[in-house]
Backbone as ProteinMPNN parsed JSONL, in Angstrom:
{"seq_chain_A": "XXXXXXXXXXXXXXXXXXXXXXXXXXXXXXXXXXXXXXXXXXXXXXXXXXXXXXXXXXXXXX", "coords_chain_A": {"N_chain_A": [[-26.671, 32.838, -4.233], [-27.607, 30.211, -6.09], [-30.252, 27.667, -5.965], [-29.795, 24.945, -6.803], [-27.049, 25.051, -7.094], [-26.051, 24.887, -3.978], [-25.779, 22.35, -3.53], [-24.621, 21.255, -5.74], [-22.087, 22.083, -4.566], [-21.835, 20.512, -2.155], [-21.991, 17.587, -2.846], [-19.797, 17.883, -4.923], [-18.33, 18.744, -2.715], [-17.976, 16.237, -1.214], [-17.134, 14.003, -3.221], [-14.44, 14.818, -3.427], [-13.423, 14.441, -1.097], [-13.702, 11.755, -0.884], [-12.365, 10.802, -3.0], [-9.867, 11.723, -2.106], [-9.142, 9.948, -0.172], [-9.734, 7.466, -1.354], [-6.882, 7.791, -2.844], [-5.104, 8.006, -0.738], [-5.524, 5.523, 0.143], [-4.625, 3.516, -1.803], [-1.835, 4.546, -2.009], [-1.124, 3.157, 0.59], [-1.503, 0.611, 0.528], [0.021, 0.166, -1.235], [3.053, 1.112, -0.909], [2.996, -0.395, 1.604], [2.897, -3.226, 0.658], [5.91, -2.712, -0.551], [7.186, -2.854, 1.138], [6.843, -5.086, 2.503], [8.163, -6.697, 0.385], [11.312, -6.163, 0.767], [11.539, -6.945, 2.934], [11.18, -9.628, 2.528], [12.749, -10.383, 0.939], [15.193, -9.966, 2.288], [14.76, -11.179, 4.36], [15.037, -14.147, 3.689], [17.799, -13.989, 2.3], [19.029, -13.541, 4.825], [18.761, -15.658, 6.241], [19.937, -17.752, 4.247], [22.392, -20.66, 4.226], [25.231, -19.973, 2.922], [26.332, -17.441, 1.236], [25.693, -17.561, -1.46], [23.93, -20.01, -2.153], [20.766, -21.444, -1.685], [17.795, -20.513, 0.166], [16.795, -21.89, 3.519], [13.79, -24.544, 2.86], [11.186, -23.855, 4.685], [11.53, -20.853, 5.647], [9.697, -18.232, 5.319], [8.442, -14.918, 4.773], [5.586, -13.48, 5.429]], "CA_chain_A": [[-26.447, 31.473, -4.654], [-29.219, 29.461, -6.203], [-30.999, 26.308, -5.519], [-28.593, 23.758, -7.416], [-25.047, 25.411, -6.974], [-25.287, 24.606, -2.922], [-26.428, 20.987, -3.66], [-23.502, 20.781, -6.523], [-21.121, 22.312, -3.412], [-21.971, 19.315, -1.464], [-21.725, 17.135, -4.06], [-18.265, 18.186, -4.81], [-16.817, 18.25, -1.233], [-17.805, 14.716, -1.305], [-16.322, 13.454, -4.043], [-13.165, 15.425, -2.956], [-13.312, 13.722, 0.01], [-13.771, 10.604, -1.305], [-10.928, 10.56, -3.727], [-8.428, 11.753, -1.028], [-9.073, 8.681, 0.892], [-8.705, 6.705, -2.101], [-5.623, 8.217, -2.551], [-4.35, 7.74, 0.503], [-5.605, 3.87, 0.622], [-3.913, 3.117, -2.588], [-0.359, 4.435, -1.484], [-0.992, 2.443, 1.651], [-1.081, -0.682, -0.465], [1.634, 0.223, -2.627], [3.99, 0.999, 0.746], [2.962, -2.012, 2.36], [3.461, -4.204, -0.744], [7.091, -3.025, -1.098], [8.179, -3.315, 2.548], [6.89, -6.683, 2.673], [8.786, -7.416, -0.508], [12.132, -5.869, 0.853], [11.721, -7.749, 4.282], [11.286, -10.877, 2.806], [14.195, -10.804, 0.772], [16.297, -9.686, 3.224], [15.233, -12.425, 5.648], [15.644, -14.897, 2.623], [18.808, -13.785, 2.265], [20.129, -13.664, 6.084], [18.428, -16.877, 6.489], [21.014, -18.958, 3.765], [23.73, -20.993, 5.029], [25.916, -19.263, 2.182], [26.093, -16.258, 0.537], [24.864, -18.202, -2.837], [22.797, -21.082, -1.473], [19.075, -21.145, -1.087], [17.386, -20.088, 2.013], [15.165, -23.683, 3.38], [12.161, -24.308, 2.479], [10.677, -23.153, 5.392], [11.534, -19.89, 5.474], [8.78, -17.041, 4.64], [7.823, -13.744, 5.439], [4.973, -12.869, 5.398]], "C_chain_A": [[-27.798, 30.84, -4.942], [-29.292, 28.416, -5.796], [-29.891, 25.209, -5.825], [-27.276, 24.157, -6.838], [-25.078, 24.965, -5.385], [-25.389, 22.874, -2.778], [-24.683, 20.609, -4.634], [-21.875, 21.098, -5.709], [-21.181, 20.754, -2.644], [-21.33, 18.551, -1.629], [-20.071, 17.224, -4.205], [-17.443, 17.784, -3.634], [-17.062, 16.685, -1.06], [-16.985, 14.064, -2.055], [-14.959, 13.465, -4.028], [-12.494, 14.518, -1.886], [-12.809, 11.811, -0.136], [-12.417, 9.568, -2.71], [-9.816, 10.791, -3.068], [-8.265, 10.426, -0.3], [-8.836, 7.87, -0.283], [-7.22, 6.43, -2.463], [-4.69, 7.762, -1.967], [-4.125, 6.009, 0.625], [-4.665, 3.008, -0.568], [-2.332, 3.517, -2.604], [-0.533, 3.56, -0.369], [-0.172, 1.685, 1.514], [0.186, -1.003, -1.162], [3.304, 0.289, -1.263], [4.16, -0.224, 1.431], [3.767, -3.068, 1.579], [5.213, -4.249, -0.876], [8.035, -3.134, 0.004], [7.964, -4.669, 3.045], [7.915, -7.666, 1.333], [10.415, -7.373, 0.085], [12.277, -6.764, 2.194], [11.936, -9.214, 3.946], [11.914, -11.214, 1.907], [15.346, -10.582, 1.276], [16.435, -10.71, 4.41], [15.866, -14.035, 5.208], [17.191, -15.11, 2.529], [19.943, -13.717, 3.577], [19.917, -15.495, 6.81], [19.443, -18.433, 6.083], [21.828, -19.227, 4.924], [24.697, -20.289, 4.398], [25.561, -18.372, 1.4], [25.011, -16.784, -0.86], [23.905, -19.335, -2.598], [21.392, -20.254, -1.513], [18.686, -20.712, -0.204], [16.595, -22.014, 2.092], [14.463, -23.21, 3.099], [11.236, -23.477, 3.642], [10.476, -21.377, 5.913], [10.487, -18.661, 4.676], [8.549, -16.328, 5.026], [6.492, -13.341, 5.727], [4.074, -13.386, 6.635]], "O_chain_A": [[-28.816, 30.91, -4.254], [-28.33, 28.017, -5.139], [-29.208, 24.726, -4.922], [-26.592, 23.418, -6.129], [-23.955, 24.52, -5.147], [-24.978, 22.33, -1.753], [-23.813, 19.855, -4.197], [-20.809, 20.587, -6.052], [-20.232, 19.993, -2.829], [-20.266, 18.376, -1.037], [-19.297, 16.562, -3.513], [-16.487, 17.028, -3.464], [-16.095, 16.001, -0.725], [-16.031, 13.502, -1.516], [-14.259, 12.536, -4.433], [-11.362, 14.034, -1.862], [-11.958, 11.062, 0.342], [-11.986, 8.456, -3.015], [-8.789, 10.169, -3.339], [-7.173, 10.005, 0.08], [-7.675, 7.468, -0.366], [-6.564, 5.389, -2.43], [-3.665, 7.233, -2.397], [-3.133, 5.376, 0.991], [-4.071, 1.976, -0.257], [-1.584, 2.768, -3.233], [0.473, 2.859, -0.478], [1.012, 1.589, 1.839], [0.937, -1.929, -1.469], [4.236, -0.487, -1.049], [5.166, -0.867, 1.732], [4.87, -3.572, 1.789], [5.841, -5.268, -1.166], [9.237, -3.395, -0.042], [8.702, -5.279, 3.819], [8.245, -8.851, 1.352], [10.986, -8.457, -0.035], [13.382, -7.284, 2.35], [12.592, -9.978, 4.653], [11.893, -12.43, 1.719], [16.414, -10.948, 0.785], [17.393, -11.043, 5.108], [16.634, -14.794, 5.799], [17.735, -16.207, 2.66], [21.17, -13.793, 3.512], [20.628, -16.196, 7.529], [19.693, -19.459, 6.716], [22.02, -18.637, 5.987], [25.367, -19.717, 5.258], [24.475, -18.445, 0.825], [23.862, -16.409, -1.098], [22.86, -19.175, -3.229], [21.066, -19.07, -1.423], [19.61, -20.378, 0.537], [16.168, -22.846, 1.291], [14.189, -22.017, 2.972], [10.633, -22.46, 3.302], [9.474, -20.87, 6.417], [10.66, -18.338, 3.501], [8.195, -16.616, 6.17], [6.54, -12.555, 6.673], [3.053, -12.776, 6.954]]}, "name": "protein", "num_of_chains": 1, "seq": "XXXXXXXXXXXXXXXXXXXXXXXXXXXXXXXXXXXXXXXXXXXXXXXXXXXXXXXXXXXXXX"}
């Protein structure tokens, strides 16, 4: 192995590294995002007085 190629190994597993965790942090987001959306129309929704009615104002999830 020469001089460069264990430097461009490095190099690599970093970047590797570094995009898995992106990865990972951007499903987080995206997960989070849609269980906070589903919670807080579901509490919206158990919250009305009637099926068709508003929820109050007060009411929010997050």
């Amino acid at each position: 192995m020469r001089k460069g190629e264990s430097g461009q190994a490095v190099l690599e597993y970093v970047l590797m590294i570094a995009l898995a965790v992106s990865i990972v942090a951007l499903l987080g987001i995206g997960i989070r995002r849609s269980v906070i959306m589903v919670w807080d129309r579901m509490s919206r929704d158990i919250a009305a007085p009637c099926p068709r009615c508003p929820p109050p104002s007060g009411v929010r999830f997050p």
